[in-house]
N, C-alpha and C positions, 0 to 999 in steps of 0.2 A: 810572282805570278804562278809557278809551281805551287806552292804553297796553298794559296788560293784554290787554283784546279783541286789539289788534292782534298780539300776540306769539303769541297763543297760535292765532291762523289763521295765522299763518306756521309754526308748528312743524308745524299739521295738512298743512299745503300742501308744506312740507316733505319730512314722511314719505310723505305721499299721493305725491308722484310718486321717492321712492327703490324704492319698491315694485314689485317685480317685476308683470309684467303678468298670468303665472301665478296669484300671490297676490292682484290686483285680480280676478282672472275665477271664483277658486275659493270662494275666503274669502268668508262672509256676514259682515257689517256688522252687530254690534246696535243696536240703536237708542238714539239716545243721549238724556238728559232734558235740556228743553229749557230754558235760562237767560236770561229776559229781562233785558233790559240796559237802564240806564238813560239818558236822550236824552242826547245828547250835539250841545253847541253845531258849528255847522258850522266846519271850521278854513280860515281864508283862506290858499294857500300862496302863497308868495314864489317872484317868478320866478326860474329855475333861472339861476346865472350860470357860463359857460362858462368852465374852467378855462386857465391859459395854457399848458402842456403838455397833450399830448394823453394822454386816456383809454386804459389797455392793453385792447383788446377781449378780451370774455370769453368763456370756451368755451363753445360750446352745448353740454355734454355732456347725452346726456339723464336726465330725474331728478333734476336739478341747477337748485336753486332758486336765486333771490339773496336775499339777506337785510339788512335796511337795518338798521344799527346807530345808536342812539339815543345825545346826548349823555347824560353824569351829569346829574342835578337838582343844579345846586348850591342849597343851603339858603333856605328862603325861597321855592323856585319850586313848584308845582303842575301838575298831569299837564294842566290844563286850561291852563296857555300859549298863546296861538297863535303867538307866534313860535319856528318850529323849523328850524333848521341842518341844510340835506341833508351828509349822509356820503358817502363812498365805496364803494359796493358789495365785501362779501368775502363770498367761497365758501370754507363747509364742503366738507369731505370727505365724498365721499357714503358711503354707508353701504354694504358688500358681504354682501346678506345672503343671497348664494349659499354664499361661505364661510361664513354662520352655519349654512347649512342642513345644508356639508360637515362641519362640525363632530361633527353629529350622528350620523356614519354612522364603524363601528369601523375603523380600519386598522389589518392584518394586521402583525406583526411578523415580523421576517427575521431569520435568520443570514446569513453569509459562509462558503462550503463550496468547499474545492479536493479534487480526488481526484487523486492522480498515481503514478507510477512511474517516478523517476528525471523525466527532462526530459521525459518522454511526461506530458500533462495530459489523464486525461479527459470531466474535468467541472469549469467555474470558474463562479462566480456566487454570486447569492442567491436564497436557496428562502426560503417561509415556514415559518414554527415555528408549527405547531397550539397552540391552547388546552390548558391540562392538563386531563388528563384518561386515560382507559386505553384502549385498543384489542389486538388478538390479533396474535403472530407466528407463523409453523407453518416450523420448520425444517427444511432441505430432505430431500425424501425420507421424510417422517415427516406425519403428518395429525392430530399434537396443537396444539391451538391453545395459546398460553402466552400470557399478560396483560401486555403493556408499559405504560411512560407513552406520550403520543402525542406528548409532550414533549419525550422522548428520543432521544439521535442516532440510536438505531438507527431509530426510528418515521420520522426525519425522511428518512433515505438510503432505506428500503422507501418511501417516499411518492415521492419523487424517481426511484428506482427504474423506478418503475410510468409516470410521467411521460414518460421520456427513452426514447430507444437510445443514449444516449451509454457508456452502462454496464450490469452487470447484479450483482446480487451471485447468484454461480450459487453456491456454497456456504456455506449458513445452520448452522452446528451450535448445538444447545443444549448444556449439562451440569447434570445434572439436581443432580449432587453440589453443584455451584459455585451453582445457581441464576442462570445467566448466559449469554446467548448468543454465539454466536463467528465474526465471521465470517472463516471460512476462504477463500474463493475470488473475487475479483471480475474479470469478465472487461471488456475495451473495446477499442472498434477501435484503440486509441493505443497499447496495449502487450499486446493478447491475454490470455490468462488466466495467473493470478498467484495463487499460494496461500501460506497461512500464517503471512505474515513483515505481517500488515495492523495497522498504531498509528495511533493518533491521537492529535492535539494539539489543545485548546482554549485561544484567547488564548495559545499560550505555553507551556502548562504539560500535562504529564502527565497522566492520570488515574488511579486507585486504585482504580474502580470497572469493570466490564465496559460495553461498548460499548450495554447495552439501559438499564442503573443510570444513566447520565450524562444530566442534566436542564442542558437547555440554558436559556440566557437570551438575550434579544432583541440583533444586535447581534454574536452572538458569532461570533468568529475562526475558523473549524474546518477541521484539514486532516485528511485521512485519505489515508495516505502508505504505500507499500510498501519495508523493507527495516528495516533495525534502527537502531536510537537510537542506536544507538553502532559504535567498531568501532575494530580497531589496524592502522596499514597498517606493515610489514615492509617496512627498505632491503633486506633479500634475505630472500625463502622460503628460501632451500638456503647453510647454510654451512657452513662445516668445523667439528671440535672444534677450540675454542681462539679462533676468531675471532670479533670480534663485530660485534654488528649495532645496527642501532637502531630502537626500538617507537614509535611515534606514539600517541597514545591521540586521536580527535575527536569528537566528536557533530555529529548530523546536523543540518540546518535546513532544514525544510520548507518555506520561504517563498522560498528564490531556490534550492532543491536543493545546497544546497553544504555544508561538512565544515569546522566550527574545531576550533580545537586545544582538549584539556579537561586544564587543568591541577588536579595535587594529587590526583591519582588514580593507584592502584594498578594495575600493570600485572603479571601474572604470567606465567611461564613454566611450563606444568603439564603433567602425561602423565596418564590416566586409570589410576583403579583401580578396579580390576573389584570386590574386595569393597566398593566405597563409590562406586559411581558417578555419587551425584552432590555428592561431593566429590573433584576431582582432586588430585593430587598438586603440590605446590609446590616445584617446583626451584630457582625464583629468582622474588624478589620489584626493583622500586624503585616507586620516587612521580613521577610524570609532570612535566617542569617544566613553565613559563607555555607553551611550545608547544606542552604537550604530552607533550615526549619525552623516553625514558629507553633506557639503552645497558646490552644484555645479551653477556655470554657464557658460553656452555654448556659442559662438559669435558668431557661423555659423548654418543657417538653414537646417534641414534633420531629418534624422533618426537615431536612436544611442540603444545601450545594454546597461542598466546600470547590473552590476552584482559584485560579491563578488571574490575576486582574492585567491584562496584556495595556499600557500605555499607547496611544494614538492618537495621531492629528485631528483625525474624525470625531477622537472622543473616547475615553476608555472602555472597555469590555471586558467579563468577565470569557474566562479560555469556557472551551466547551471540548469534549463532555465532562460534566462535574462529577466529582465522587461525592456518592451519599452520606448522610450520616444520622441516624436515627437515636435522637434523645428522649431517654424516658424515663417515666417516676422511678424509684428505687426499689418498689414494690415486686416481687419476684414471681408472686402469686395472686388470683385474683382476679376482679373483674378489670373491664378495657376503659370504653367511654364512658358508663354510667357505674361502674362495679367501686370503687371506691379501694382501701385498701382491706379484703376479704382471703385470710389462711384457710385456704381450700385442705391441706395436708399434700398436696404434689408435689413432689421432691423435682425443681426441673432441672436441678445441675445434677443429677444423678440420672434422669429420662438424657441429659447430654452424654453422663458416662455408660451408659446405656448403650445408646448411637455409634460412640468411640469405638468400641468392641466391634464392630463389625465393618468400619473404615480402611480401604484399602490403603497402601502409601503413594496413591496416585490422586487421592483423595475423594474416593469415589466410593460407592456400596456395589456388591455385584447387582444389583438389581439396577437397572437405570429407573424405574420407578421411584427405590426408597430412596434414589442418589439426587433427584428432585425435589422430591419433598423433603429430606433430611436438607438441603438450599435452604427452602423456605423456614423452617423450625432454625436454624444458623445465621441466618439473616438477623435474628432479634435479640436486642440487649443481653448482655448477660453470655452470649455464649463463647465457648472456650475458643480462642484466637487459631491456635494452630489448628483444628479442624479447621474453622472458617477458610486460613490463606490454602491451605492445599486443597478442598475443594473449588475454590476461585480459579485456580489456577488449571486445574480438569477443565471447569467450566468453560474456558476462555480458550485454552489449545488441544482437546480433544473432542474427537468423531464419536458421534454415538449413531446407532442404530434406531433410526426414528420410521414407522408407517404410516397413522394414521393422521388424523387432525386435532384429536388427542393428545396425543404424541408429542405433537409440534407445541400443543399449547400451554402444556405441564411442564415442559421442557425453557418455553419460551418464561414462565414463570420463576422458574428458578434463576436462570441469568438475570431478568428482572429484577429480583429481591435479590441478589449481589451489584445492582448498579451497573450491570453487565448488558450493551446494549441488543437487541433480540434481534435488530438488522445486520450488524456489525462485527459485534463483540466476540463472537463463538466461531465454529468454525465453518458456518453456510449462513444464511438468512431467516430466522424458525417463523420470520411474521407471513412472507410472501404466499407459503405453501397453505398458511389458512384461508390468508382471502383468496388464493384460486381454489381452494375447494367450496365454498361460497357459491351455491348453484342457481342465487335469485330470488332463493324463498328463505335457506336455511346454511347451516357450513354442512356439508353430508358426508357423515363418516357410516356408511352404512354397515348392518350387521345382518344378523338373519333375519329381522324382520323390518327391515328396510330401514332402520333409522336412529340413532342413539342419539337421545335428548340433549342430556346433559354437554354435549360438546358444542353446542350453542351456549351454552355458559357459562365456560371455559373462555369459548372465544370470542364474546362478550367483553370480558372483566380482559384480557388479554389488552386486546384491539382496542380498547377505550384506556389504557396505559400506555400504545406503543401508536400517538399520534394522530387517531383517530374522535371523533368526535359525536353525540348526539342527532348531528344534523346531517351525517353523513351518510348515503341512503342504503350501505352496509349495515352501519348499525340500526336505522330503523326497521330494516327486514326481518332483522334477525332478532329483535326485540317484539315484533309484531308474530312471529312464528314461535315464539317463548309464549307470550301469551293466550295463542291459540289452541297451546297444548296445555295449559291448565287444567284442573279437574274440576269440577263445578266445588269438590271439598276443599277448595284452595291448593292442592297437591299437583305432581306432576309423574309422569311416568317414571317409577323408581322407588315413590313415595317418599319418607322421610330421608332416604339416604339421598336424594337430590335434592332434597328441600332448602339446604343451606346454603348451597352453590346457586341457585337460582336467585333468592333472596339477595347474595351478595352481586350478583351480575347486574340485578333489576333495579337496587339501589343508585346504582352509580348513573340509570336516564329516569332517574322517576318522576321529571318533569315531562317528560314523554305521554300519548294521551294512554290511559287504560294502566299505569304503571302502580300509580299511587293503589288503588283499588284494589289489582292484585297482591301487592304486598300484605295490604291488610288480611286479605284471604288466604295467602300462605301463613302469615300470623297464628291464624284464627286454629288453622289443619296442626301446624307445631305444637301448638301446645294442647291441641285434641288426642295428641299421639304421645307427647310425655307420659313417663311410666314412674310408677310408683318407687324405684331405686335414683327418680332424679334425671335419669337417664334416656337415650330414644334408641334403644335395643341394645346398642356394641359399641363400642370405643369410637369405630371409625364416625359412624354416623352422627355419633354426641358430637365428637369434635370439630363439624361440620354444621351441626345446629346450634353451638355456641356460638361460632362464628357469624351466623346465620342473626340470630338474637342481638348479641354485637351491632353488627351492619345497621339495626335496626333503630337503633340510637338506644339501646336498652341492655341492663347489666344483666348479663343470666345466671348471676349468684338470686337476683327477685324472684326468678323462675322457680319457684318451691313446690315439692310434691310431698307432704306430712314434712319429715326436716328434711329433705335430701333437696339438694340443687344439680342444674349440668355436671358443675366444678367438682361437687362429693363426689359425683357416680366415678369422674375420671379417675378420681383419688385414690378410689376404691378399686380400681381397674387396674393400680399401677402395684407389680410385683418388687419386692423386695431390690430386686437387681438395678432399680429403676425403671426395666420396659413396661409395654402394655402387657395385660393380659387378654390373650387372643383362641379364638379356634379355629383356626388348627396351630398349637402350640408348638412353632416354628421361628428363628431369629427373623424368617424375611415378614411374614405375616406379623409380628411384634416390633420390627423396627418401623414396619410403614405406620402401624398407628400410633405408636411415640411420636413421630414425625406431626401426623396429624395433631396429637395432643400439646405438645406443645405451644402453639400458637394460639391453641382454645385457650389454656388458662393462662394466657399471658394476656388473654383480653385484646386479642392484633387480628385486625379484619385482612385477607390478601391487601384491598388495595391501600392499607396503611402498611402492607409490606411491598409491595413491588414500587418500583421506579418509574416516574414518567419520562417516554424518549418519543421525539420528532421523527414524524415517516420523513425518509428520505424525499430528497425530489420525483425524483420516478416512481414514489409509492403513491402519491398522492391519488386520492379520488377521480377516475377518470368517469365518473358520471358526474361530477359538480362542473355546471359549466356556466358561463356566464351569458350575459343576453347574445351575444355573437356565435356561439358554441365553441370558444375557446377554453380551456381546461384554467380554472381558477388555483392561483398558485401566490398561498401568502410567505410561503419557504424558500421561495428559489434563492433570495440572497443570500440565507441564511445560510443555507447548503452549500451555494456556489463557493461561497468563503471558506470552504475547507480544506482548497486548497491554494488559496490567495491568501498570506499573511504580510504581518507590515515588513519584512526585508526588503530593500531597493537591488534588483538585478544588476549585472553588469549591462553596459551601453549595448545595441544589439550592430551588430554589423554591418558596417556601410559598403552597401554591396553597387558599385559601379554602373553595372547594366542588368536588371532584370529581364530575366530566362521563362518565360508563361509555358508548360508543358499543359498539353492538355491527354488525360488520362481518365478512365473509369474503374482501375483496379488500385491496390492498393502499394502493389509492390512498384516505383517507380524508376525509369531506367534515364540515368541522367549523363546524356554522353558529355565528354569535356572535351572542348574546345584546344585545339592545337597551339603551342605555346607562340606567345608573339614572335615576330622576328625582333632582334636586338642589334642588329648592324645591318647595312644595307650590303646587299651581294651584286655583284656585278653580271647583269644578264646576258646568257652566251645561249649559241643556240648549241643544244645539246642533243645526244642518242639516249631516247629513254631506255634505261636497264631492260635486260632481260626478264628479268626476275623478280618481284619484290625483295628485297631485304628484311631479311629474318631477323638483325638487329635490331633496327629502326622503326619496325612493323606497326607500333603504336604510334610515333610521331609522322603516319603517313608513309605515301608509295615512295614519296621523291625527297625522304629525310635523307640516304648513305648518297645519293648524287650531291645534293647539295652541299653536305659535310665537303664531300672529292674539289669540289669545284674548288672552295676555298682554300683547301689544303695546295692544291697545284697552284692557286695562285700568289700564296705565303711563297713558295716554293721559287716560282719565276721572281719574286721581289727579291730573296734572297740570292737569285742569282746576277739581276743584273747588277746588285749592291757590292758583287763579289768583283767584278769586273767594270 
C-alpha cells in the first residue's frame, strides 16, 4: 500500500509541474474524495553510499520531476520490507502540452502555384486552397455574378488576385453555352499583358474541364503558363518546290520552360479550305520519330500549316497555332504571279548581305522601322536562316516603343510574316490598339493636317489578315473612306508613293461595291506616272508600285518604258555592296529600301507574305449582332478549347457538406469550423476561466477547460485503480 501511495504522489507531482503555468492560473481544480490510508510502520533508510564513478548531473529543466524507480518484488517479499535498494534517478520526457493545445487548432491547406510567360515568372509560391464550398465570379465587364466552387483554380488565382500586385487577371470571359469561364487576359509587370494563349497544368497533367470546373486537392502542383502545349519548329520557313525540309514536333514543359521532343505523332503539312474550315487540307502526312522529327517535301508552290495532328474521341485535330511555310519556284529573280522566270540583274542574296551588316545580335536593326521591314524582306524564300531565327526571336520577347496606328500596323506586319501571332505572340496585343483607334469613318492617326491616309491601308491589309472579314462593318467603313479619298486621276493623297499600298488593301474586298472600279483608276494613274528609267521616282516608291502591279494579277517586268521595266530601275538602283541607292546616303535610309526592294523582285505581294490568325474571342465584332441583339460568335469553341485539352483530370473532391458563402469581393474569408469531438466527455458543471487561453485560442474559449476536465478525470481513474 505504501508503495502505491508513493507512486501515485509522484505521478501527481509529476503532471502538476508539466503543466503550463497558464493552465495552473486558469483551470479550477475539483475537489477530490478524500482516501484515508492505512498506518504505515515508519521505514528506517540506509545510508546512501557514494558510487565510485561520478553521478551525470541532471538538467534542471523546468517541469521536470525525478522519479525513483523501485526494484521488482521477488516472490515471497512484501510492500512492507524495510530493507530498500536506492536506484538511479531517470527522467521522463516531459510532456509538450503546447503542441497538444496546437493540435487542436485547423491548419490551412496549400497548393504550389507558378504563373509565367516564357522565362518572365509572375508569381511563384504557395497560396491556400479555401474549404469547399461556392462563392460568385462576375466576368469582366458584365455585372452577373456566376456560382464557382471556392475550391477551384479559378476561385483560388481571383483570391490571389485580390491579394497581390504581382499580377492581375484583367480579362474574365464567361460562355454561357459552355458553362465555363475563360480566362482570357493576364497582365504583370514581368511580361505586361498577355491574351488568349492561357493553359494550365495540375501535377503534370492536362485538364478536360474549364479553369472554374477544376477542384484542386491540398498539395497540388499548378502552373498556369502562356503559350501552346505544343508546337513544330521548321529547319527553314521558306523553301523551294522539290526541297526538303525537316518538322520537329515538341511539347512544352512548364516547369524549367523548355521544349522535348514528342515522338509517334502526326505531323501534317496542310492549306486551308474555305468550304470546311475547320478541316484543312492534307498534302502530306509522316509520324514524328523518338526526336520528334519527320522530313517533308512539297512539289507544288504556295502556302501551307505545318502542325501536330492531336488524336480524339471526338475526332482528330490538327494542334493550333500552325507554323508556316512558304514554297516557292526556284527563281530568285523576277516577276510574281504573272512575271514568269525574268533576270532583272538584282543580286538578292547580296541586298541580304547588305541587311546583315547592320543587324544587331539581338536581332534587330537600330531603327524599329528598318527592324520591320527587314521581317517582311526575311520572311521569303531564299533568305539566310540565322538572321531569320534571331530576329524571331526579338520579335516574339522584346518591347518596342510603338505611337501611332502606324506603328502598331507595320509592326503587326512583321510578326505576321514570321507566323508570329499579332494578338499573342509579341509582347502586348499590336491588333487591339488599331481598332480603338477606328473613329467610325476612318483609323485616325492624325498629323498636322488632320489626317494620314495611308494608315487606312495599312490597317486594311492588317485587319483582313488578323480575323477580320469583308462583312465586317470596320472594314467596310474603312474601305468606304479609302475610296472617298481618291482623286478623280485615280491617285490618292501622297500620289504615287501610296499608290501601291492602296492598290494592295483594295484587292483583298474588291467584291465590295465601288472597289473593282477604283482599282482600275489607280491602274490607269500608275502607269500615267511611270518614268522613263522604268521607275516611279526612287526605290522606295517603285518597290511599292511593283507590289502594287503584282496585287493586280499582273507581272511588272510587262510594264515597259523604251527597254527599262520596275525590276531594271531597281537593279539599277542597287550599289555594289548589295544596298539601295538612296538620298540621303545613309545605312538607315539604304537599309529601309533594301527592305523594300526585296519583295518587289521576288514578285510577293504583303498578303502572300503575312499569316492569317483568328481574332480572339473578345476581339470579335461588337457591332455584328444577330436578330435578338446578341453579339454573333462563330469562334468561341474554338477559342474556348485553348485551354481545354484531351488529358482526363484527377476525380475532384467529395466534399461532405457544402459551405454557400455569400460575398461580392474577391478576396474571400473562409472561417473553419472547429474540430469534431472524438470521444465523449463527461458533463460537470464547471467555473468558466478567467481568462481566455492563449494556447488554445484558435480551438475556442473553452478548448484548455475542457483538455483539464479530462486530464483530472484520467487522474481520479488512476487513483481509485491504485487503491
Amino acid at each position: 500500500m505504501r508503495t502505491k501511495l508513493l507512486s501515485f504522489l509522484l505521478i501527481i507531482s509529476f503532471f502538476a509541474g508539466s503543466l503550463p503555468t497558464a493552465f495552473a492560473q486558469e483551470a479550477p481544480v475539483p475537489e477530490m474524495p478524500v482516501v484515508e490510508a492505512e498506518p504505515v510502520e515508519p521505514v528506517i533508510e540506509a545510508p546512501v553510499v557514494e558510487p565510485e564513478t561520478p553521478v551525470e548531473e541532471l538538467p534542471s529543466e523546468p517541469g521536470v520531476v525525478p522519479v525513483i524507480e523501485e526494484p521488482a518484488l521477488v516472490p515471497g517479499d512484501s510492500a512492507s520490507s524495510t530493507e530498500e535498494v536506492a536506484k538511479p534517478l531517470s527522467l521522463p520526457a516531459p510532456i509538450e502540452l503546447a503542441v497538444l493545445a496546437l493540435d487542436t487548432e485547423s491548419v490551412e491547406p496549400f497548393i504550389n502555384l507558378v504563373i509565367r510567360h516564357g522565362e518572365n515568372v509572375a508569381w511563384s509560391g504557395t497560396t491556400t486552397l479555401p474549404a469547399s464550398g461556392t462563392r460568385t465570379a462576375t466576368p469582366t465587364g458584365d455585372s452577373e455574378e456566376i456560382s464557382i466552387a471556392t475550391d477551384s483554380l479559378l476561385s483560388v488565382l481571383l483570391n490571389l488576385d485580390a491579394e497581390t500586385d504581382d499580377f492581375a487577371i484583367a480579362d474574365l470571359d464567361y460562355y454561357s453555352s459552355l458553362g465555363s469561364f475563360l480566362i482570357n487576359c493576364i497582365s504583370a509587370e514581368t511580361f505586361g499583358e498577355q491574351c488568349s494563349q492561357w493553359q494550365f497544368v495540375v501535377n503534370g497533367q492536362y485538364a478536360s474541364v474549364g479553369i472554374d470546373d477544376y477542384i484542386l486537392s491540398p498539395d497540388d502542383d499548378v502552373y498556369l503558363y502562356y503559350g501552346s502545349p505544343r508546337r513544330v519548329v521548321l529547319s527553314d520557313t521558306n523553301v523551294s518546290v522539290g526541297e526538303s525540309f525537316t518538322a520537329t514536333a515538341q511539347s512544352y514543359d512548364p516547369t524549367d520552360n523548355s521544349y522535348d521532343p514528342l515522338a509517334a505523332y502526326t505531323i501534317g503539312v496542310t492549306q486551308f479550305d474555305p468550304a470546311n474550315p475547320w478541316t484543312p487540307i492534307e498534302v502530306a502526312t509522316s509520324t514524328s520519330a523518338a526526336d520528334g522529327t519527320a522530313t517533308f517535301t512539297v512539289p507544288t508552290e504556295g502556302t501551307y500549316d505545318v502542325a501536330i495532328k492531336i488524336p480524339s474521341e471526338w475526332g482528330d485535330y490538327y494542334d493550333y497555332p500552325p507554323t508556316a511555310l512558304i514554297v516557292s519556284s526556284t527563281t530568285e529573280s523576277g516577276g510574281g504571279t504573272g512575271g514568269g522566270e525574268v533576270d532583272t540583274g538584282f543580286d538578292v542574296a547580296a541586298a541580304y548581305d547588305f541587311l546583315k551588316t547592320g543587324q544587331d545580335e539581338d536581332g534587330s536593326w537600330d531603327s524599329e522601322l528598318v527592324t520591320d521591314w527587314s521581317a517582311i524582306a526575311l520572311a521569303l524564300s531564299g533568305a539566310p536562316s540565322d538572321m531569320k531565327s534571331s530576329l524571331a526571336d526579338f520579335l516574339r520577347e522584346e518591347e518596342v516603343n510603338l505611337d501611332t496606328p502606324t506603328d502598331y500596323e507595320r509592326h503587326a506586319m512583321a510578326l505576321m510574316a514570321f507566323n508570329i501571332n499579332p494578338y499573342t505572340g509579341g509582347q502586348e496585343d499590336y491588333i487591339t490598339p488599331i481598332v480603338e483607334s477606328f473613329n467610325g469613318t476612318q483609323i485616325d492617326d492624325p498629323d498636322e493636317n488632320g489626317y494620314i491616309v495611308n494608315d487606312d491601308a495599312f490597317g486594311l491589309i492588317v485587319l483582313l489578315n488578323a480575323g477580320y472579314t469583308k462583312d465586317d462593318a470596320i472594314i467596310k467603313a474603312i474601305t468606304n473612306f479609302i475610296l472617298s479619298e481618291q482623286r478623280d486621276d485615280g491617285s490618292w493623297e501622297g500620289g504615287v508613293d501610296v499608290s501601291g499600298p492602296y492598290i494592295q488593301a483594295l484587292k483583298k474586298v474588291s467584291s465590295l461595291p465601288g472597289v473593282a472600279a477604283a482599282l482600275s483608276d489607280a491602274e490607269s494613274y500608275m502607269r500615267s506616272v511611270q518614268e522613263a528609267d522604268g521607275g516611279f521616282g526612287d526605290p522606295f516608291a517603285t518597290a511599292w508600285a511593283v507590289q502594287g502591279i503584282e496585287a493586280l494579277g499582273q507581272s511588272s517586268d510587262t510594264w515597259i518604258k523604251g527597254d527599262n521595266t520596275p525590276l531594271t530601275y531597281l537593279a539599277d538602283m542597287q550599289d555594289e555592296d548589295g544596298g539601295m541607292v538612296t538620298d540621303p546616303d545613309n545605312y538607315f535610309t539604304r537599309s529601309w529600301a533594301t527592305a523594300y526592294a526585296i519583295p518587289a523582285v521576288k514578285g510577293v505581294t504583303w498578303d502572300e507574305v503575312l499569316r492569317n490568325f483568328k481574332k480572339p474571342a473578345s476581339s470579335d465584332n461588337e457591332n455584328e449582332k444577330d436578330e435578338d441583339g446578341n453579339n454573333t460568335d462563330s469562334q468561341t469553341a474554338t477559342t474556348t478549347t485553348a485551354t481545354i485539352t484531351e488529358e482526363v483530370p484527377p476525380p475532384p473532391l467529395e466534399v461532405e457538406e457544402e459551405v454557400v458563402i455569400a460575398t461580392t469581393t474577391l478576396a474571400l474569408v473562409m472561417p473553419y469550423p472547429e474540430p469534431p469531438q472524438t470521444s465523449e466527455v463527461v458533463e460537470e458543471p464547471v467555473e468558466e476561466p478567467a481568462a481566455p487561453n492563449p494556447l488554445v485560442a484558435g480551438a475556442g474559449q473553452s478548448g484548455a477547460w475542457e483538455w483539464l476536465k479530462k486530464f483530472f478525470l484520467s487522474i481520479w481513474s488512476s487513483i481509485t485503480g491504485l487503491f
